[in-house]
C-alpha positions as CSV (number, residue, x, y, z in Angstrom):
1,X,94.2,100.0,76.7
2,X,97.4,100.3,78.5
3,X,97.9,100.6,82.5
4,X,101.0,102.6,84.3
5,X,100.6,101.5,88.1
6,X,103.1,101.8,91.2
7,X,102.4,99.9,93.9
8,X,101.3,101.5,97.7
9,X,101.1,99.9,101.3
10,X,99.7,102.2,104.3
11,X,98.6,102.2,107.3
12,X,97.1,104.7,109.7
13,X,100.2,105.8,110.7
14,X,101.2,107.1,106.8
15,X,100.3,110.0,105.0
16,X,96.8,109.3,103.7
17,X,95.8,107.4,107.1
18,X,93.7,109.0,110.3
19,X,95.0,109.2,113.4
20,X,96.6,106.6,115.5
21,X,98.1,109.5,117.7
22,X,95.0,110.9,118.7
23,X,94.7,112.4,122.6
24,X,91.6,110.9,123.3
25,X,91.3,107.1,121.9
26,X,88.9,104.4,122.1
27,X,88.6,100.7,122.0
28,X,88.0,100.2,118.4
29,X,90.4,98.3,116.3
30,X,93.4,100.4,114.6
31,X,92.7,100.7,110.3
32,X,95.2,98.6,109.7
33,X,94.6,98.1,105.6
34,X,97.1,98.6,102.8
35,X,96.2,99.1,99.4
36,X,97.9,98.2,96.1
37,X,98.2,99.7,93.6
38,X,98.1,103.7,94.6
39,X,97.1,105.1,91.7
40,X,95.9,103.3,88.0
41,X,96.7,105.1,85.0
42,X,95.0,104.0,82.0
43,X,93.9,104.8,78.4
44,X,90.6,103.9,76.3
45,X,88.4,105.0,73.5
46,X,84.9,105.3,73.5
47,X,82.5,102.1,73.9
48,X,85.5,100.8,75.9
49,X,84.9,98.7,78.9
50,X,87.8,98.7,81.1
51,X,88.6,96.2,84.0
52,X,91.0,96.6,86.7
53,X,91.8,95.0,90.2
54,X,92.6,96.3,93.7
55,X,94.6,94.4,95.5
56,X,93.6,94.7,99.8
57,X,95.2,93.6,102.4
58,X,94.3,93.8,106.8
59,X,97.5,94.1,108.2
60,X,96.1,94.4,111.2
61,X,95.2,91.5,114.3
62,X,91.3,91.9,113.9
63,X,89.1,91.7,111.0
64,X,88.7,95.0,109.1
65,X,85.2,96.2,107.9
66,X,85.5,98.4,105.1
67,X,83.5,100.8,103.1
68,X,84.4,100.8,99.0
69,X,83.0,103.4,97.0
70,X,83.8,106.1,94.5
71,X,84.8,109.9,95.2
72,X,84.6,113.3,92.8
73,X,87.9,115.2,94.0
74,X,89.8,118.1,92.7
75,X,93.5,119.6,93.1
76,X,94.6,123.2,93.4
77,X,96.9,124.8,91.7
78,X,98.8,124.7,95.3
79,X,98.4,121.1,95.9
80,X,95.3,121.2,98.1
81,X,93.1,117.9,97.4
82,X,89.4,118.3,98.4
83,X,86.7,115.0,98.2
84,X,83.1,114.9,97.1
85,X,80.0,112.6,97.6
86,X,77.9,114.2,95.3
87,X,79.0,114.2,91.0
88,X,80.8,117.3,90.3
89,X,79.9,118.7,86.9
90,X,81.0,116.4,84.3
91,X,81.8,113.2,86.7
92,X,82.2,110.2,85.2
93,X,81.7,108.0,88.4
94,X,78.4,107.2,86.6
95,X,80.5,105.2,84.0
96,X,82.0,102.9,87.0
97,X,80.5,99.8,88.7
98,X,82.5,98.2,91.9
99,X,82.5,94.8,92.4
100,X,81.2,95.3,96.0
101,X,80.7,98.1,98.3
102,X,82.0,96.9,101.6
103,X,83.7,94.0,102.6
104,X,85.2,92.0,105.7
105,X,88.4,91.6,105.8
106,X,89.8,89.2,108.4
107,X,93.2,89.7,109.9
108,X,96.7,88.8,107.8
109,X,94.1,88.4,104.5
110,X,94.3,89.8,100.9
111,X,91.4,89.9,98.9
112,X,91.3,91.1,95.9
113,X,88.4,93.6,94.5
114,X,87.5,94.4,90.7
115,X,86.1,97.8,89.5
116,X,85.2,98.6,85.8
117,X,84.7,101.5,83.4
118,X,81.9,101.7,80.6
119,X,83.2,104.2,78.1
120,X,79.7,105.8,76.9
121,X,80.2,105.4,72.8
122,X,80.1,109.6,72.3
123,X,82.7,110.7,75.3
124,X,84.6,113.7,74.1
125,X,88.6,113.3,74.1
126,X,89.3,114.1,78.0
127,X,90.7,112.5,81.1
128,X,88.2,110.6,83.5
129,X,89.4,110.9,87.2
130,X,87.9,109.8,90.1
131,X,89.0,108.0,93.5
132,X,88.1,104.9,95.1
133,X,87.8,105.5,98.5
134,X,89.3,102.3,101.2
135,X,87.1,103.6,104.3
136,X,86.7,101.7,107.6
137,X,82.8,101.0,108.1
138,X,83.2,101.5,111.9
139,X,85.3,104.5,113.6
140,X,89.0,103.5,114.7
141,X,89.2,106.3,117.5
142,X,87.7,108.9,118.9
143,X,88.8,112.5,119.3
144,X,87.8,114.5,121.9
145,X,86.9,118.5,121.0
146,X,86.3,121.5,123.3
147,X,82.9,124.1,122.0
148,X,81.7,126.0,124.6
149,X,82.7,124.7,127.5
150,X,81.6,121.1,126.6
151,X,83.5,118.4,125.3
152,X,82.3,116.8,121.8
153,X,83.3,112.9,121.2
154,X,83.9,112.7,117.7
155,X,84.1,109.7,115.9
156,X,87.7,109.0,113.1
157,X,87.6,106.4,110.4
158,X,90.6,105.7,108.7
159,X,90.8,106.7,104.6
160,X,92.8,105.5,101.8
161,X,92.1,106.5,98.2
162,X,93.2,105.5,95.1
163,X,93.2,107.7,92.3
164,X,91.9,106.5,88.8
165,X,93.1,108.3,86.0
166,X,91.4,107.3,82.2
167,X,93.0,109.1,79.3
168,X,89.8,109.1,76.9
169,X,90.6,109.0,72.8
170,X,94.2,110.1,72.9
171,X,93.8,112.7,75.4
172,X,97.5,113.7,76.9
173,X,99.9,116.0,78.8
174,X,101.1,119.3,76.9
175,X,103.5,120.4,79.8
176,X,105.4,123.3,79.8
177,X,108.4,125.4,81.7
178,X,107.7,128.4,82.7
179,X,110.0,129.5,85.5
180,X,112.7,128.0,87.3
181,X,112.6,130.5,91.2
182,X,112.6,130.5,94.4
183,X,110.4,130.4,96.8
184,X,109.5,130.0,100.5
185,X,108.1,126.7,101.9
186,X,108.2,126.2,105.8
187,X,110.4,128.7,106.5
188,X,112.9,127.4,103.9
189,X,114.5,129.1,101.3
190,X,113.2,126.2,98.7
191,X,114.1,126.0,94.3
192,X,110.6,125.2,92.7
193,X,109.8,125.0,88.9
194,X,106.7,126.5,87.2
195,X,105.4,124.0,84.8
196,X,101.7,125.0,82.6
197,X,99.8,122.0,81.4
198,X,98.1,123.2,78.2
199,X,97.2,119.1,77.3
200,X,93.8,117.3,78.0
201,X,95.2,115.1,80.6
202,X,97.2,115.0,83.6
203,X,101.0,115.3,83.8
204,X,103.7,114.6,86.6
205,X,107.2,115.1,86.4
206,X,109.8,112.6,87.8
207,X,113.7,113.0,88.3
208,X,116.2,115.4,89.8
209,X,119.2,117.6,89.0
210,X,122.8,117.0,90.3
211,X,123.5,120.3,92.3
212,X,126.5,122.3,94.1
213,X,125.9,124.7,97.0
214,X,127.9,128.3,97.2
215,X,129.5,126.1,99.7
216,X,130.6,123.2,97.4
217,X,128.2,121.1,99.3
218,X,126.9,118.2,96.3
219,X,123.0,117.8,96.4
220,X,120.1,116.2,95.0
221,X,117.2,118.8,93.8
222,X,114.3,116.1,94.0
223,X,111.1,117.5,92.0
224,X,107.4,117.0,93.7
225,X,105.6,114.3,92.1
226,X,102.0,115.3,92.2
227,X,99.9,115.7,89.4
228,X,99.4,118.8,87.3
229,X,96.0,118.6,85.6
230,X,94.8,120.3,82.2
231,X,94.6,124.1,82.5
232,X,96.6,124.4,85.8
233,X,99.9,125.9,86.4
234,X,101.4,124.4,89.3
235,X,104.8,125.3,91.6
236,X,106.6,122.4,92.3
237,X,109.6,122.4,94.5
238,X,113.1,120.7,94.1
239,X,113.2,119.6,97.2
240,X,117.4,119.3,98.1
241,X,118.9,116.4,99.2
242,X,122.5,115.6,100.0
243,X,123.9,112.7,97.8
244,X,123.3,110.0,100.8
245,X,119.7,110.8,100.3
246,X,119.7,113.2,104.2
247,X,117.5,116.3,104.1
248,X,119.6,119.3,103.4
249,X,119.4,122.7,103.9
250,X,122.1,124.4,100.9
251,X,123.5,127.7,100.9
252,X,122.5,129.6,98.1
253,X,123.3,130.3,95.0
254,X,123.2,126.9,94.5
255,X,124.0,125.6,90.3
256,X,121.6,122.3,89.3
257,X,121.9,120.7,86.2
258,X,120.3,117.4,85.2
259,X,117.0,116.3,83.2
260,X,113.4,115.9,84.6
261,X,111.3,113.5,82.6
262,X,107.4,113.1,81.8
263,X,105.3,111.1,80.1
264,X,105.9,112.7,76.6
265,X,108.9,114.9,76.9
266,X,111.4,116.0,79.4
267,X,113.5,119.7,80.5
268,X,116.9,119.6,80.4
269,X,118.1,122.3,82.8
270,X,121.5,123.7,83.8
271,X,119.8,126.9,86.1
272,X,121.7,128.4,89.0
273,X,119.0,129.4,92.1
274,X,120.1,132.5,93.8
């Protein structure tokens, strides 16, 4: 069994957090948690039993009551993530006990909470995924929403979820290029590359490429690090950078060479984007 894992800390002000700039707020304390690491990548054969630890910690002035439990979730081929209670076909949350299922967490504390994975002895060569979902047990604010005329007090809890990924008898990433284009995102003129996955488990690429406006401005063309499961194709943008790591916006054509890496290969490119 091996383990690739980065580490993560948010709060409900980052990107996977609910919403500490809501109109309409109420007493409760802020979901102050981060979470560590953000994602487990792992590998196992069948009869395995795999152990792994979360790492929590409140960074937050009150104690933090918190919800643990697993998630079915899937990702579009345009990067939409959706979350379910109930097992999806083919789930293999059944194969996964948590240590505990809610905890209190007083303020300025880590605790640390083990999950495992049971491998059933005849599990085909696939990629188990599932999340484990950090969720406060009481709501942090409340949002206020007009229907009819009346006004609806709804109740926010703050989310974190860490994504499990178990590569099952030798199951891996077949990724492959497709296009290098050009596209546009937010009203941007943005590079993206079209990569297949034809492989049984997920992929992600990681770099960029050294680029050079029509202006002779020098960039950065940073590729999206999200996954790309088996069976989808995704578009991924290069998002450009100027060297001092600023947010750019090139004039096109713009000429990017360089290499973008994954887990078992990498594209070496030298593409101009017009």
């Amino acid at each position: 069994m091996t383990i690739r894992a980065n580490r993560f800390i948010l709060s409900t002000v980052g990107v996977l957090s609910l919403m500490s700039t809501l109109s309409t707020l109420s007493h409760a304390a802020p979901f102050e948690v981060a979470v560590s690491p953000s994602r487990f990548e792992l590998d196992a054969k069948n009869s395995a039993r795999v152990g792994q630890t979360l790492q929590l910690q409140n960074l937050g002035k009150q104690t933090a009551n918190l919800k643990i439990r697993t998630l079915d979730w899937t990702f579009s081929d345009k990067g939409d993530i959706n979350y379910y209670e109930a097992l999806v076909a083919n789930s293999c949350r059944p194969w996964v006990t948590l240590e505990r299922n809610s905890i209190a967490l007083p303020a300025q504390t880590k605790r640390s909470i083990r999950f495992q994975i049971d491998v059933p002895p005849k599990a085909p060569m696939t990629e188990c995924r599932f999340m484990i979902a950090i969720e406060g047990a009481d709501p942090t604010h409340n949002t206020t929403l007009e229907a009819n005329g009346a006004n609806l007090s709804i109740p926010v809890s703050g989310r974190i979820a860490v994504a499990v990924y178990v590569a099952l008898n030798g199951a891996q990433p077949q990724l492959t290029l497709q296009k290098l284009a050009i596209t546009n995102i937010n009203g941007q003129r943005t590079p993206i590359i079209i990569v297949q996955n034809k492989g049984g488990a997920h992929g992600r690429l990681e770099g960029s490429l050294n680029a050079t406006d029509a202006a002779g401005q020098a960039y950065e063309l940073v590729v999206e690090n999200t996954p790309i499961l088996p069976n989808q194709t995704r578009q991924l943008p290069l998002t450009p950078r100027m060297v001092n790591g600023k947010a750019a916006a090139p004039k096109f054509p713009v000429k990017g060479k360089g290499q973008l890496d994954w887990a078992k290969g990498s594209f070496k490119l030298n593409a101009e984007f017009k």
